[in-house]
C-alpha positions as CSV (number, residue, x, y, z in Angstrom):
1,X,101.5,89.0,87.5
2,X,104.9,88.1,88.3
3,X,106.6,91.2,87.7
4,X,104.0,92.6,90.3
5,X,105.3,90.2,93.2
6,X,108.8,90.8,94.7
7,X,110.6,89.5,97.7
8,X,113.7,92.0,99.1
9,X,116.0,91.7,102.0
10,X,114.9,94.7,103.9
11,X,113.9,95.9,106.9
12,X,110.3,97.1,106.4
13,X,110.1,100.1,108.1
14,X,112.4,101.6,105.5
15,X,110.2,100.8,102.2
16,X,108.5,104.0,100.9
17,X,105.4,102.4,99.4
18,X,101.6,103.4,99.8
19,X,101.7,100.5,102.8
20,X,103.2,98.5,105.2
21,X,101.9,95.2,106.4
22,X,102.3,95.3,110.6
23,X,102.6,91.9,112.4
24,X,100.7,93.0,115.0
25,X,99.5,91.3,118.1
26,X,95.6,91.7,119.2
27,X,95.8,94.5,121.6
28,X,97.6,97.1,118.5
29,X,99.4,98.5,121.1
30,X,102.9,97.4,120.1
31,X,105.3,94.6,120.9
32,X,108.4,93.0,119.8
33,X,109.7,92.0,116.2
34,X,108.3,94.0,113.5
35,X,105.3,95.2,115.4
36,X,107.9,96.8,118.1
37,X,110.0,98.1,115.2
38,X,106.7,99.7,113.3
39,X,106.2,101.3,116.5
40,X,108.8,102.4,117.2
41,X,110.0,103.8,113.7
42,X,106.0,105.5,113.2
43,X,106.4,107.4,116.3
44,X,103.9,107.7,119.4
45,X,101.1,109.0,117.2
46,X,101.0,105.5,116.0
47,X,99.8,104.4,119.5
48,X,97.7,107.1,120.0
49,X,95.6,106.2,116.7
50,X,95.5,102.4,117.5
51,X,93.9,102.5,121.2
52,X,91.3,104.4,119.2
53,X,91.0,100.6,117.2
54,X,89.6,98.3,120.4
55,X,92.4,96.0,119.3
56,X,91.7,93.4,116.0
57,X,91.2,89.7,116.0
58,X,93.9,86.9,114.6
59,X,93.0,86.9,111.1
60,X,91.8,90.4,110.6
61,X,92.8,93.8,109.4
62,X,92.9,97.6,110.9
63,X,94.3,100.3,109.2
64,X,96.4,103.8,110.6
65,X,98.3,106.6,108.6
66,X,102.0,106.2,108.9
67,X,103.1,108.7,110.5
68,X,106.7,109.5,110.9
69,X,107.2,106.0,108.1
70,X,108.0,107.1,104.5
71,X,104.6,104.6,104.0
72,X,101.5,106.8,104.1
73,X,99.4,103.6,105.8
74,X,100.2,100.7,108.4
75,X,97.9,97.5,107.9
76,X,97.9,96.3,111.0
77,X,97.3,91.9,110.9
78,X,97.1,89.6,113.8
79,X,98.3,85.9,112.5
80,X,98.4,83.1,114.3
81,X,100.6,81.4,116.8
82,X,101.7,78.4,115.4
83,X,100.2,75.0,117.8
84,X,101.0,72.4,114.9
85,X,98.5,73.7,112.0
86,X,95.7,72.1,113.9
87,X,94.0,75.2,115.3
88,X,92.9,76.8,111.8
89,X,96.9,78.5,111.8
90,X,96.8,78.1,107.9
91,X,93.3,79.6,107.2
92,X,94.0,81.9,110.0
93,X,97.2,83.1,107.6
94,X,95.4,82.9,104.6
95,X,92.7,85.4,106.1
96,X,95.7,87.8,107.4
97,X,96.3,88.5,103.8
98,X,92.9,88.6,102.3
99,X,91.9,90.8,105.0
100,X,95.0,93.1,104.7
101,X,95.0,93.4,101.0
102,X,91.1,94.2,101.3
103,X,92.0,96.8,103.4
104,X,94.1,98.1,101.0
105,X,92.3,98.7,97.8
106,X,89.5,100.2,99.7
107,X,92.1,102.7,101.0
108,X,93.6,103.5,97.2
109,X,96.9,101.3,98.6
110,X,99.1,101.0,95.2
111,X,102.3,99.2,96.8
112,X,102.4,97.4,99.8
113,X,104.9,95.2,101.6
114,X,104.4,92.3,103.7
115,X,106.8,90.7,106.4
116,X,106.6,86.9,106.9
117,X,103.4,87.2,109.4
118,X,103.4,84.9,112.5
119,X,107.0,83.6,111.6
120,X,108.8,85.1,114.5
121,X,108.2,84.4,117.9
122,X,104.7,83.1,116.9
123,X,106.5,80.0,115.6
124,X,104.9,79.6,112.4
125,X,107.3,77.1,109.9
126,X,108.9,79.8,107.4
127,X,108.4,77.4,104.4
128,X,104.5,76.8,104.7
129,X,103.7,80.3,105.8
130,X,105.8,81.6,102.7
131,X,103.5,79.2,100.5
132,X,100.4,80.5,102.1
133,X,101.7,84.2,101.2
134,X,102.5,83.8,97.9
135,X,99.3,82.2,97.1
136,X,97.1,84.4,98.4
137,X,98.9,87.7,97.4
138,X,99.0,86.2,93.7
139,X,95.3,85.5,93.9
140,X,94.6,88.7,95.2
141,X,96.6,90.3,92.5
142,X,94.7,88.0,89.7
143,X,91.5,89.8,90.6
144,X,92.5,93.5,91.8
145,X,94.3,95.1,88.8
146,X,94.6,98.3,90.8
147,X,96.8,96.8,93.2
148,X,100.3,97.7,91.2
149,X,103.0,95.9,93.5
150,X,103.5,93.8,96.6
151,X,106.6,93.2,98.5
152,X,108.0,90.3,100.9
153,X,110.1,92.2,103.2
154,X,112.8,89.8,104.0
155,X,114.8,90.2,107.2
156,X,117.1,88.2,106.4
157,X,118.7,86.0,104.1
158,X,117.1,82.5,104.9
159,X,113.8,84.0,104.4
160,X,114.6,86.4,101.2
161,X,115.8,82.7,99.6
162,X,112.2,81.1,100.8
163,X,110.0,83.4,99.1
164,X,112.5,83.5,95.8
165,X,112.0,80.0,95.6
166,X,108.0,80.1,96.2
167,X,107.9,83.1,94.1
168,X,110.2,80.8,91.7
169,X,107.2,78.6,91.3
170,X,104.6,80.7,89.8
C-alpha cells in the first residue's frame, strides 16, 4: 500500500491525475489558498458548475469536472477551522477524506491528490492534520483496491518533509 501513497512538492493545480482534492470553503464559490488557485487555474466554468452545488458542509464532499485543469475532476472539501481540537476539528478532518475519497471511486477516480486541508489560513497544526491524512487515506486504500494512487501535494518544503515523515511511519 505504500508504493500507492506519495507526498510531492507541488503546486496542485499542475498534477494531471484523474482528481484534485479542493480546499474549499462552504459557499464553493472560491477563495484564497488553494481554493483561489483551483479557481482560478479551472477557469470560470468552474464557478458556473459550483453555484449549481448550494455550497457543502465542513466535512463533506461535492464533485465538478476540471475544466481548463489537466485533472478531469475537482473534489471539492470543506475542513475545519482549527479552535484548539475541541470543536470535532479532527473528526471533522477525518470525514474531509473519507468523504472525498468516497466521492471518488464512485466517480471511477484512479489518482488523486490531496493538499494539506484546513492547514492554511484555517490554522489547523501541520503535524496532526498530516497524521489524520495519512491515516485515513491508507485505510481508505486498505479497502478500495481500485483506488491506484494518492498524492500529498506539498507546497512547500516544511510540509513535503511532514508527510515523508508520517508516510515514513507506515
Amino acid at each position: 500500500m505504500r508504493d500507492r501513497l506519495e507526498a510531492v512538492q507541488a503546486n496542485i493545480v499542475t498534477l494531471k491525475l484523474d482528481a484534485i482534492v479542493n480546499a474549499a470553503n462552504t459557499t464553493l464559490l472560491g477563495g484564497g489558498g488553494v481554493d483561489g488557485a483551483v479557481h482560478r487555474a479551472a477557469g470560470p466554468e468552474l464557478l458556473a458548475e459550483c453555484r449549481t452545488l448550494g455550497g457543502c458542509p465542513t466535512g463533506e464532499a461535492r464533485i465538478t469536472k476540471g475544466y481548463r485543469l489537466p485533472a478531469k475532476h475537482v473534489i471539492h472539501t470543506v475542513g475545519p477551522v482549527w479552535h484548539g481540537g475541541k470543536q470535532r476539528e479532527p473528526e471533522l478532518l477525518a470525514s474531509c477524506y473519507r468523504a472525498s475519497l468516497a466521492l471518488a471511486v464512485r466517480h471511477g477516480v484512479k489518482t488523486i491528490a490531496f493538499p494539506a486541508i484546513s492547514c492554511g489560513a484555517y490554522g489547523y497544526p501541520l503535524a496532526e492534520a498530516v497524521k489524520i491524512a495519512v491515516r485515513e487515506c491508507a485505510n481508505v486504500l486498505a479497502a478500495e483496491p481500485a483506488l491506484e494512487k494518492i498524492v500529498f501535494a506539498c507546497f512547500d518544503g516544511a510540509t513535503l518533509a511532514a508527510y515523508e515523515a508520517e508516510l515514513a511511519r507506515l
